[in-house]
N, C-alpha and C positions, 0 to 999 in steps of 0.2 A: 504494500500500500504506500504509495507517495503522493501528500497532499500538494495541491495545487499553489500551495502559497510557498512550501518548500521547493518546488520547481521552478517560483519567479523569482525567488532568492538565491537561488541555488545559480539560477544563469543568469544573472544580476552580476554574481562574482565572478561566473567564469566569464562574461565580458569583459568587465572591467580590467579582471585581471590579464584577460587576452589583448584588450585594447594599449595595457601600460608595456607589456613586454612585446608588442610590437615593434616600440617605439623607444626603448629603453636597453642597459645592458644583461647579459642572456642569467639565465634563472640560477647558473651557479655563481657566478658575480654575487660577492659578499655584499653587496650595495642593495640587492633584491631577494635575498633569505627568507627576510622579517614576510616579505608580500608571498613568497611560494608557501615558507611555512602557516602561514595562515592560510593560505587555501586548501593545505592538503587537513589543518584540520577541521576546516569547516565540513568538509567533503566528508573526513571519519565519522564526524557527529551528528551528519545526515545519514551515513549507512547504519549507525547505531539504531539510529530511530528506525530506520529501515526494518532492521533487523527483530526489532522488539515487536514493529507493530505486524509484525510475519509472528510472532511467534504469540502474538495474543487471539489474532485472528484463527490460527492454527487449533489456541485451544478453544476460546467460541465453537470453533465447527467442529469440534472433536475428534481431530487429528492428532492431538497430544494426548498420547493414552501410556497407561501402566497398568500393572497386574498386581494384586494383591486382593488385603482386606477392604470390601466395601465402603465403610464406615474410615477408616482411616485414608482411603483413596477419594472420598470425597471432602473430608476437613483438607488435606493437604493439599488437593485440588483448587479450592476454593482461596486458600492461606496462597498459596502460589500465584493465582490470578490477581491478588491484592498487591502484593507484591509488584507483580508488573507493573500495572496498571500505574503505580507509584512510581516504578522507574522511568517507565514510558513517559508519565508527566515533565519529570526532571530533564532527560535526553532532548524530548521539545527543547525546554527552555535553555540549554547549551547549544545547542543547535542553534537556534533562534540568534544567541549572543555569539556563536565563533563565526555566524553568515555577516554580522553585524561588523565582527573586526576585521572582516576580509575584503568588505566593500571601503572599512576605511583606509587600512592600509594600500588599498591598488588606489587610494586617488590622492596618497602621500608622498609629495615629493620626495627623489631617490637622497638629498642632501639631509633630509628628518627623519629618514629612517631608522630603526634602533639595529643598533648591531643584534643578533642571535647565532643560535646553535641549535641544532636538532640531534637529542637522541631518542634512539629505540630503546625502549627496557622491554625485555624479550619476555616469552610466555616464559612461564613455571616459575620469574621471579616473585620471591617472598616476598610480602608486605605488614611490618608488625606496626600495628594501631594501638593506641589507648583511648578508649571510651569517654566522652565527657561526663557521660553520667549511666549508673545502673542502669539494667535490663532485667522484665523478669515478667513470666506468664501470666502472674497478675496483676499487670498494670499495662504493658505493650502490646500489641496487637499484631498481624500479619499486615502491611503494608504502610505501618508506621514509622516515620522518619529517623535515625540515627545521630548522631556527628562526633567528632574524636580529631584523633591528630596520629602524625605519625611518630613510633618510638624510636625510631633511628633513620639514619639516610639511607634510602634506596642506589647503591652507586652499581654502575655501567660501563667495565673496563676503564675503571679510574676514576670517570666522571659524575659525579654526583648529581643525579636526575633527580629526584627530592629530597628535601634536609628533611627531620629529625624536625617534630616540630609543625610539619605542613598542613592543615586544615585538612580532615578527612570527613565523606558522608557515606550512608548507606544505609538500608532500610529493610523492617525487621520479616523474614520472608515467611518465620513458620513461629509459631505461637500457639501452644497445648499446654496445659498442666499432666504431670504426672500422673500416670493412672486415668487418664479420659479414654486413652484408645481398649481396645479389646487385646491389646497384646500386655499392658500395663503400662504402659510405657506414656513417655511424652517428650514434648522438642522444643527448645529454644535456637531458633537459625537465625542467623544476619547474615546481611549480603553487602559486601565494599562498591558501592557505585562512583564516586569518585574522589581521586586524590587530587587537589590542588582545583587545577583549571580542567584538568582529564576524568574525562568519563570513560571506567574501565570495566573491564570483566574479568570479576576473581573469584567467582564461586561462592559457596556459602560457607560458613563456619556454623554448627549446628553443634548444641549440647543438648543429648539427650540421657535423658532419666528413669527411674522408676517411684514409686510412694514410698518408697522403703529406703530412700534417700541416694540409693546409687547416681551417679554422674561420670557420664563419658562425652570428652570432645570429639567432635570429628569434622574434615574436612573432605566437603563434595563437590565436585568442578566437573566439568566435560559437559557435554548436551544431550545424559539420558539424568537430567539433573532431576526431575521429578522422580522417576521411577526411583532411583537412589535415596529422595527423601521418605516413601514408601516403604521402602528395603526396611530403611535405617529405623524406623518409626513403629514396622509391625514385624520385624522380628523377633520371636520370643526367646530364643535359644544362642542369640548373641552369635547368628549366623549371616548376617545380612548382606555379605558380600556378593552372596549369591544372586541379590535381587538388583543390585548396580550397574547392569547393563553396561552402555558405553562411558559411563562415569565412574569416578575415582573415589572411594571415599576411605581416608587413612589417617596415619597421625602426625598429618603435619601441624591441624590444632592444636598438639600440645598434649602434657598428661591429662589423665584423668581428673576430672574433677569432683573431691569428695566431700560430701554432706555430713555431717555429725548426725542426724536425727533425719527422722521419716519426714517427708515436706513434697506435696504436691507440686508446690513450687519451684521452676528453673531457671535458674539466674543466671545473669554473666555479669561479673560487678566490673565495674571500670577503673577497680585496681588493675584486674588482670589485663595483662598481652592478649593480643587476640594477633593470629597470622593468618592473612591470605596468602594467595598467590595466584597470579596473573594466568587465567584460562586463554589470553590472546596479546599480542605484542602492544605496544603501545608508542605512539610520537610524542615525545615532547620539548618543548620549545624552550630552550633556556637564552634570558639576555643577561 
């Protein structure tokens, strides 16, 4: 699905940006960096949306399916859609803002242009956040908004693509109390949507529980990421790798995380670390 307004924005910039480098020196010439790499991330932030609103449409018409328990295939279902629906919001509105710096920078004299750098920070790299504030199944929701920062600098054969420190969001994907499903079980999931100015994809980080106070983190990335939250959520016998499909779910979240006392409740407090990592590469623009 690509809306009509992102299509007149979209060749808005790539005019512009065609018309300046007609006219001007060629796109690796340090004088026009700032004008390429804004277009290329306008263009990413338009496939993001892209991508999202394919994958919501997908599950409307129920093309996004999983196997499992009924009853928990449809809470997680439903927690999932919220989710998006959330991201989706957000992505618009980056989108919106990188079509925005792209039309200004192509009508920015080559003499006011700001020096930059582009790096890749490649898939599977880590990203450890700290939370600004607790999370927990009784009070947050499936599609409720996140924010934090980063605990250390993401570096990039040397170069440090974000400090330590960096403004981080994301938004809460799965939301149960312990003991609601039929397996006993429940989940608290986040999902990293972006760091800085970049809107990325890093999978979820999910802790899931039981009433009896048990806590395990774990982390699920790849694109049978529902199916995986399924797995993780209704299996009984602490086998659920089996239901993971084309997704990952391991311990890159970290230990376990243990309860003192029986508590339906699943928390992530925002003492702790929390680590993604990067299900797809990423540009980013450093000046």
């Amino acid at each position: 699905m690509y809306t009509y307004d992102r299509f007149v924005h979209g060749s808005l910039v790539v005019l512009l940006v065609a018309g300046f480098t007609a006219c001007q020196p060629k796109a690796n010439d340090p004088a026009v960096q700032a004008q390429v790499a804004a277009q290329l991330q306008a263009k990413a932030a338009d496939d993001r949306v892209a991508m999202l609103e394919q994958q919501v449409a997908d599950m409307k018409a129920g093309k996004t399916t999983a196997s499992g328990d009924q009853e928990a295939l449809k809470q997680v279902t439903a927690a999932h859609m919220r989710a998006l629906d959330r991201q989706l919001t957000e992505a618009r509105q980056r989108a919106s803002d990188r079509r925005k710096d792209a039309v200004t920078l192509a009508s920015t004299p080559v003499a006011q242009l700001p020096k930059v750098t582009t790096v890749e920070v490649p898939s599977g790299t880590r990203i450890t956040v700290r939370m600004s504030a607790d999370l927990a199944t009784d009070r947050d929701q499936a599609g409720d908004p996140w924010s934090g920062t980063l605990s250390e600098d993401v570096v990039v054969g040397g170069t440090v693509a974000w400090t330590a420190g960096t403004t981080v969001s994301g938004v809460v994907a799965q939301s149960t109390p312990a003991g609601r499903l039929s397996s006993g079980k429940g989940g608290l999931g986040i999902r990293l949507t972006t760091v800085g100015r970049n809107g990325v994809d890093a999978g979820t980080y999910m802790v899931v529980g039981d009433a009896l106070g048990k806590r395990d983190a774990k982390f699920i990335g790849g694109t049978a990421a529902l199916g995986a939250l399924v797995g993780v959520l209704t299996d009984k016998n602490h086998q659920g790798d089996h239901a993971l499909g084309g997704a990952a779910a391991g311990a890159l979240a970290g230990t376990a995380l243990a309860a003192g006392t029986a508590d339906t409740v699943i928390r992530i407090p925002a003492s702790q670390s929390v680590t993604f990592s990067l299900t797809a590469p990423e540009q980013v623009t450093l000046r």
